[in-house]
N, C-alpha and C positions, 0 to 999 in steps of 0.2 A: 504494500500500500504506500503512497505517498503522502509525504507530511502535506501540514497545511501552511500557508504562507503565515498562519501567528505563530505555529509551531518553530518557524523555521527562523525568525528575528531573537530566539534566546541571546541571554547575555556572552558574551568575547571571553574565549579563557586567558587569554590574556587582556588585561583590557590597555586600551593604550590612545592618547590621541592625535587625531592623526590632522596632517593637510591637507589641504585642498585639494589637490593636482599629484597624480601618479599612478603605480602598477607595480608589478613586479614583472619578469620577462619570461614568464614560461611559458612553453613553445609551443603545448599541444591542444585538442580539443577533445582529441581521443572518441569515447564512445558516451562520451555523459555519464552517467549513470546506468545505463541500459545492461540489462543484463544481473545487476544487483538488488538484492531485496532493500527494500529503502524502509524506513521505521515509520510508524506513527502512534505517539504516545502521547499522553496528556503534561503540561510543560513543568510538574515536580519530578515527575521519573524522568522527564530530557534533561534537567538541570544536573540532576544526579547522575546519569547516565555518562554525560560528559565530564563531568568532573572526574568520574573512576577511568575516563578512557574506554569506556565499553560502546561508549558511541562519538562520529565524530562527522563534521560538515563536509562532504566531498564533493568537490567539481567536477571531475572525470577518471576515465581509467584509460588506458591503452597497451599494448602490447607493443613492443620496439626492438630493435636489434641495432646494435652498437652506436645507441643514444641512447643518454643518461645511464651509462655505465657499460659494464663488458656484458657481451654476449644477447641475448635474449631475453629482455625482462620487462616483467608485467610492472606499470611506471603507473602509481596512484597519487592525483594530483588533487591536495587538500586546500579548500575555502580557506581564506583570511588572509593579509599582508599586511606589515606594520608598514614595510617602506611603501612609496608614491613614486616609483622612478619615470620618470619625463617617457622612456622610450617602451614601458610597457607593453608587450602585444595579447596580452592577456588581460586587460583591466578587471574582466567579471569576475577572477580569482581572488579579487582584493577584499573583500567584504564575506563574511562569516554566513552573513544569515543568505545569499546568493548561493550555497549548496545546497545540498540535498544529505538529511540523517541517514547513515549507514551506519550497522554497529561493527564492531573490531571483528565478531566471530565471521561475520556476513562475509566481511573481506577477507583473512585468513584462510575461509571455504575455497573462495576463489583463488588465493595462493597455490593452494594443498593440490589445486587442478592440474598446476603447470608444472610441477615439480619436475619429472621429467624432462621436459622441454630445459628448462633451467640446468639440472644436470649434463645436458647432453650439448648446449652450448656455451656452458660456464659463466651462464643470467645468475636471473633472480630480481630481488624488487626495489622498484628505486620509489622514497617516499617523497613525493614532490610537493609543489603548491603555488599561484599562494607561498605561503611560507611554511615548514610545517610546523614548524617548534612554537608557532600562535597556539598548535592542539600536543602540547607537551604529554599528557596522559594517553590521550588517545595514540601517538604515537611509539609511544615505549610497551604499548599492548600490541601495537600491530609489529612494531622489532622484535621482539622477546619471544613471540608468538610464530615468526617466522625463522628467527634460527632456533627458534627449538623446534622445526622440521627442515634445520638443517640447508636451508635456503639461504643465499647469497643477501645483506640488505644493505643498499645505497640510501643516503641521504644526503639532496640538493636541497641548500640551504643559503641565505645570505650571513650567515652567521651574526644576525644582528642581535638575536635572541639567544646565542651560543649558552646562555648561562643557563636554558630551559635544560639542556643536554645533560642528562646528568652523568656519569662514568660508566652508570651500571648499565646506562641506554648506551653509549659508546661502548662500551664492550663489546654489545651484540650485533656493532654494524663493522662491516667490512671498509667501506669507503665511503668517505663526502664529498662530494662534489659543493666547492664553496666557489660562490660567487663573488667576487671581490670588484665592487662597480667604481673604484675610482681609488688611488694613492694618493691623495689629497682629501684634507677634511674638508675643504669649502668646496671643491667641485662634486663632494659626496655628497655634501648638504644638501648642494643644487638640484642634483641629480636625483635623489632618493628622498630630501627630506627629512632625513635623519643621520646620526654623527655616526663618522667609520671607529672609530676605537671598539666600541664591541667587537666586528669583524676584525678587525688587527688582532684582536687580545683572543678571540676563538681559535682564530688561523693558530697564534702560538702554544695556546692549548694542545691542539690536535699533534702539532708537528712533537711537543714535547711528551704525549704517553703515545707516541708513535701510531697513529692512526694514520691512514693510505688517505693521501688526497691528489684529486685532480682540481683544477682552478678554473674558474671561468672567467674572462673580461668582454665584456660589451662595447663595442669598439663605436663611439657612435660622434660624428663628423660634427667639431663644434660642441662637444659639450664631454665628450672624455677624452680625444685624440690629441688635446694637447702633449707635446714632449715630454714636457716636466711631470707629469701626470703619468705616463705611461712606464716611464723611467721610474715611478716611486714605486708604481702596483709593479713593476721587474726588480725592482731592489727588494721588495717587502718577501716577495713570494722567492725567489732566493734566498733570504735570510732563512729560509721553513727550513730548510735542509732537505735530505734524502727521505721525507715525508711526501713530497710532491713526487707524484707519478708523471705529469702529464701539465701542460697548459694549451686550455682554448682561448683564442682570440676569435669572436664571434662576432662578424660584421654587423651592424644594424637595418634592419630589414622597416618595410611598412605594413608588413602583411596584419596586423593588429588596428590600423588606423580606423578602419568604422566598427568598431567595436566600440570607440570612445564616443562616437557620435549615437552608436545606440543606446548608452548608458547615460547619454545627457552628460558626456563631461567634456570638459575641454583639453585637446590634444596641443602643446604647444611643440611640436616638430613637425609640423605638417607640411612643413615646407624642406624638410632635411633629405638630402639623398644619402641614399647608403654607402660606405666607402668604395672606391676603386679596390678593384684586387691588388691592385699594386702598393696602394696605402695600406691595406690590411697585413700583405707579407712584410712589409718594411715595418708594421709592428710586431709579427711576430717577431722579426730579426732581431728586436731589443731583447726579447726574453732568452732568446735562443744564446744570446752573444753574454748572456748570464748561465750558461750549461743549462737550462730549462729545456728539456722534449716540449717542443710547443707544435701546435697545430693551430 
């Protein structure tokens, strides 16, 4: 059954206030919810529900091969975003009550399906969003719950919320994929809306109880491609050590833009074109010219 839209406006596990203008940048639209039993409960068992983790806001699901992570993996993309980044192409991820209720076992079921598939190409599940660590309980129920069937679990993150993460939840993930949208505080600001030193301080987290990371940067013309800027996010991700797997330098794309016009909000890049290939290699070459495996 599906919730009802009062059902579906409960209060933010995290709560947090936000501005005006933004997004976060996940990529996919996947399958919605289709295919998963979605909840509907009266709004004291929803309250409690999320708060243990046994239930939690989902925007979509999809299946993928070598995106968001190695091999084959089922990529569950959770409501809510504290950051507002300028170049979002996902805007409908940003807000909590824009999901749809699924409970942790509902999605687990669905893990338990692909396991195979996962074995067999060295997947498993990447927890997206959105952000996910807004659903800090709901997500250390879907972690926990997936390697304890022995499944592969990624988490894409902006590390903004790093401190949701607690050890016992990193223990049971293999890899994160951390977004790192800018090496400068004030073009983070700009950009996101919110201050980078959490993501600094998570990145050194990770790199210091040795957790496998790959990096992400959003390469976007006029608002992160500055030198100086690109040179701090290569110096910084450098500094991680032999924790970094991998860096993506990720052109910026438009394919998001009426998405912002259908949500009633204001896009201010409308007018941005996405890098040359040529300016995109010439940034990975800064990473690269720091021993960084970059793509």
């Amino acid at each position: 059954m599906s919730t009802t839209a009062a059902e579906q406006t409960g209060a933010p596990v995290v709560p947090l206030g936000l501005p005006l203008v933004g997004g976060s940048h996940t990529r996919a639209q996947g399958h919605g919810t289709a295919g998963l039993e979605t909840t509907d409960v009266e709004r004291g068992e929803r309250l409690a529900a999320v708060r243990e983790g046994r239930m939690g806001s989902v925007h979509s699901w999809e299946l993928v091969t070598a995106v968001d992570g190695p091999g084959t993996r089922l990529a569950i993309f959770l409501s809510g975003c504290p950051l507002r980044c300028l170049y979002c192409h996902n805007p409908d991820t940003m807000e909590m009550r824009r999901g749809t209720d699924v409970t942790a076992d509902e999605l687990l079921a669905r893990i338990a399906r692909y396991r195979g598939v996962f074995k067999a190409t060295g997947g498993g599940v990447t927890i997206s969003g959105g952000e996910p660590l807004m659903q800090p309980a709901f997500v250390r129920r879907l972690v926990r719950g997936a390697a304890a069937m022995d499944v592969s679990v990624v988490i894409d993150t902006s590390g903004f919320l790093g401190a949701q993460a607690t050890d016992e939840m990193l223990d049971d993930v293999a890899l994160v994929l951390l977004d790192v949208k800018s090496g400068l505080p004030e073009t983070y600001k700009h950009a996101t809306g919110r201050e980078l030193q959490p993501t600094l301080d998570f990145g050194r987290r990770l790199a210091a109880r040795g957790t496998r990371m790959w990096i992400r940067f959003v390469l976007v013309p006029g608002l992160t491609d500055a030198p100086e800027n690109v040179a701090a996010v290569a110096d910084y991700v450098a500094s991680l050590g032999e924790a970094v797997e991998r860096v993506e330098v990720l052109p910026f794309h438009q394919m998001g833009r009426d998405k912002w016009a259908d949500l009633g909000m204001r896009y201010e890049l409308e007018d941005t074109e996405p890098p040359s290939r040529e300016a995109t290699e010439s940034v990975r070459d800064v990473f690269r010219a720091r021993g960084l495996t970059t793509f």
